[in-house]
C-alpha angles and dihedrals in degrees: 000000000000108000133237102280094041118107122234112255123276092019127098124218087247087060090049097043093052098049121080136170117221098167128029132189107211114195120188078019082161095060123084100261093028089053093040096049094046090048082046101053091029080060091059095058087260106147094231124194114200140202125184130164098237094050107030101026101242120171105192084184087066124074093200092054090044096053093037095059101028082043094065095053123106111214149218106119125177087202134011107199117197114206105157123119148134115218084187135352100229134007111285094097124236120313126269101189148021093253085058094054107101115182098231092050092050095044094060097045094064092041087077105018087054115007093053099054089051086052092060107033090066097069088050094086092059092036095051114080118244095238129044140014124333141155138212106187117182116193111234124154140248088242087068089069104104087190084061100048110118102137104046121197123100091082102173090039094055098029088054091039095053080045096057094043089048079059089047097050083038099044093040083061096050096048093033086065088054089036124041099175089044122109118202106190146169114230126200107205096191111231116316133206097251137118084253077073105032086113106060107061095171102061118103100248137192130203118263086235086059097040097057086048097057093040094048085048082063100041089057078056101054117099132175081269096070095042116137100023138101125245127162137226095291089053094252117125137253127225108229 
């Protein structure tokens, strides 16, 4: 893993040291990675806003909840970070294989992996400003490539997950035509050291402390330039 100093990849130190965030929108803010990326910026000095599920009620699968808490917000946001997301909904783990796929499941699965996201993306246009920098990042995961796809398995994982980045790249050239200076981008966190990943003892993890570190080190290096594409947690990009 790159350390702490190092600079994500693609990006130079005078990029990092010229953009700042001074708002943040902070979505799935009670989750590991959500929690971990506002007390970081907040850290900073950045005034964060937060919505979680557990602690505001939001329903992302909802498009009235949705509208109604997003709706109250008074923009404008130098960056709208995403961190919402299901691996399962329940505890019987992805699939492996086609005779393990059941509809409701899926269905589920790409309610919030996919669905969610779309929800709130509409309401970006109206919480980015219309001038300068700003960034809107959605956590995705690497296991949504399907040009990386080697292993199979996961189906409903992978399948909400590409969904969710075809949004992204969608949704980056809508809002790139009403706001030159905005980035709409996929983020892969890596696995991080969360419930969301109890299950899966063998996976190299990071803390959530490390992993929004890392994330927020790539979004001060997102310009207007990157917008629409996928990087993960290092800054290198990932092929759709």
């Amino acid at each position: 893993m790159a350390g702490e100093s190092s600079l994500p990849q693609g990006f130079t130190r005078d990029q990092l040291s010229s953009r700042r965030v001074y708002r943040a929108l902070v979505i799935g803010a009670s989750g590991g990675i959500g929690a971990a990326s506002a007390s970081t910026l907040a850290g900073r000095g950045v005034e964060v806003v937060a919505l979680s599920r557990s602690q505001d009620g939001l329903e992302v699968t909802q498009m009235a909840s949705v509208d109604h808490l997003l709706g109250e917000l008074a923009g404008p946001f130098d960056l709208i970070l995403v961190a919402t997301g299901i691996l399962t909904p329940d505890s019987t783990g992805p699939e492996k294989s086609l005779d393990q796929i059941d509809a409701a499941r899926m269905a589920e699965v790409l309610a919030v992996n996919t669905i969610g996201p779309a929800l709130i993306l509409r309401h970006a246009p109206r919480l980015l400003p219309r001038n300068g920098r700003s960034v809107v990042a959605v956590l995705t995961a690497r296991v949504g490539s399907i040009g990386d796809n080697g292993i199979g398995g996961w189906y409903s994982y992978r399948a909400s997950k590409a969904a969710a980045n075809q949004i992204v790249r969608t949704a980056a050239i809508e809002i790139g035509r009403r706001l030159k200076d905005a980035a709409v981008v996929a983020l892969h966190p890596g696995t991080v050291a969360t419930p969301f990943t109890s299950n899966y003892p063998g996976h190299r993890k990071v803390a959530p402390e490390v992993a929004a570190k890392n994330l927020l080190r790539v979004i001060d290096g997102i310009g207007p330039e990157h917008t629409g594409r996928f990087y993960d947690w290092s800054g290198a990009e990932v092929p759709w």
